[in-house]
Structures are given as C-alpha cells and as structure tokens.
C-alpha positions as CSV (number, residue, x, y, z in Angstrom):
1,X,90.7,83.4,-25.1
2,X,93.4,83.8,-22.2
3,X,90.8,82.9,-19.4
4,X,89.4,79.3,-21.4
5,X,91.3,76.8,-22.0
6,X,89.9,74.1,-24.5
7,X,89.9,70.8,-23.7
8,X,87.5,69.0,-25.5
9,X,86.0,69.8,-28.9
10,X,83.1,72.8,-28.4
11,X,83.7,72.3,-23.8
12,X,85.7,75.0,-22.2
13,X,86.8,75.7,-18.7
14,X,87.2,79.0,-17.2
15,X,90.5,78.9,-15.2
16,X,89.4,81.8,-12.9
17,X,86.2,80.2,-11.5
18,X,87.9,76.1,-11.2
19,X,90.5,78.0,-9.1
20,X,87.6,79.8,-7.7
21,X,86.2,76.5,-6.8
22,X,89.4,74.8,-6.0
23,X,90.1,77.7,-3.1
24,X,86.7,77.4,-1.7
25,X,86.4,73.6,-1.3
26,X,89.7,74.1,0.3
27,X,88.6,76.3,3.0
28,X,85.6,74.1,3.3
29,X,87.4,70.9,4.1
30,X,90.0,72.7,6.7
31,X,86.7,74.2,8.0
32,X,85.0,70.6,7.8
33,X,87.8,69.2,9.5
34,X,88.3,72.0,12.5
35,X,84.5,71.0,13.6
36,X,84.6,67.7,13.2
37,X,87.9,68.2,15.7
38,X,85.8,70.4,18.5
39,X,83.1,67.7,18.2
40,X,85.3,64.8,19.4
41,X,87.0,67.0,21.6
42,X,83.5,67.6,22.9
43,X,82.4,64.4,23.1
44,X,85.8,63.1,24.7
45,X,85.6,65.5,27.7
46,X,81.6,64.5,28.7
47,X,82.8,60.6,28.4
48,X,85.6,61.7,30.9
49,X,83.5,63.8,33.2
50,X,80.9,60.9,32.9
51,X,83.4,57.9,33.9
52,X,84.7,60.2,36.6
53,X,81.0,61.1,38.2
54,X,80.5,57.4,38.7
55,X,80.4,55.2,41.9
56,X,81.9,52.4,41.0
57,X,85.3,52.9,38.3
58,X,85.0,51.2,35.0
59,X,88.2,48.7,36.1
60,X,86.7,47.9,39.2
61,X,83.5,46.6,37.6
62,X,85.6,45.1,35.2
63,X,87.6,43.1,37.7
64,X,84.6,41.9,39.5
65,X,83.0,40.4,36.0
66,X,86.5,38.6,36.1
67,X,86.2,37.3,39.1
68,X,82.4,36.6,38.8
69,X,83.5,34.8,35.7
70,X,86.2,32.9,37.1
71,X,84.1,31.7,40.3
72,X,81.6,30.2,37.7
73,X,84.1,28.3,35.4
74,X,85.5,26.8,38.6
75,X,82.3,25.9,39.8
76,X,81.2,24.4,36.3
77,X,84.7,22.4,36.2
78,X,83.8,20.6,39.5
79,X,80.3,20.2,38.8
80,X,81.4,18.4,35.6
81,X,84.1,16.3,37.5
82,X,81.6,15.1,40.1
83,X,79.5,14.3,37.3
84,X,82.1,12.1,35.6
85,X,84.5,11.0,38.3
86,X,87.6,12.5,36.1
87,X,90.3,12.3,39.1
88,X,91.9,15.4,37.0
C-alpha cells in the first residue's frame, strides 16, 4: 500500500494518478492561458488596423461631439436667459 494513501475510512487516493492529474491540469491552464493571450493579441491588432483605415480619427470625432455639445449648452443657456430676463 505505498501508492494509496488512506484518508478516510474504506476511500483511498492513488498518489500516482492525482499527480497524474495535477501535471495535466497544469499544462492545460498554461495552454488555456497562451490562447487566450494570441486571441487578444488578435483582436488588439484588427481594432488597430481598423481605427487606422478610417477617414475621420477617433479624437477628431471626439472633439467635434465637444464642440457640437458645447455650441448647444451655450445656445440653451441664452435661450433660457431670454426666456427669463436673468442679466447673468
């Protein structure tokens, strides 16, 4: 009985195949992990070659939201102001 090891009354564990088990989960995960590395590696060069194949940059549109955005506020603040007469 080198191999089993009791543990419980009447259950026993073979040391070779939990170490058997042990190693190849091992593998799995650093496998596991390795793909799940190419994917977003992957994925992370077609978002790049995507931003860079359009027209217009992200920041750019990004800026002109802004600006959009400010125009309106402005434009709502003096609509509201003529509406009320606040001097401010």
């Amino acid at each position: 009985m080198a191999t089993n090891q009791r543990i419980f009354s009447g259950v026993q564990v073979s040391r070779s195949m939990l170490a058997g088990g042990l190693v190849l989960t091992g593998i799995g995960s650093v496998l596991g992990a390795a793909g799940a590395a190419m994917v977003c590696a992957a994925l992370l060069t077609a978002g790049r070659n995507w931003v860079r194949s359009l027209e217009t940059p992200p920041t750019a549109l990004a800026q002109r939201a802004l600006h959009e955005a400010k125009v309106a506020s402005a434009a709502g603040w003096e609509a509201w102001r003529a509406e009320h007469g606040s001097p401010n």
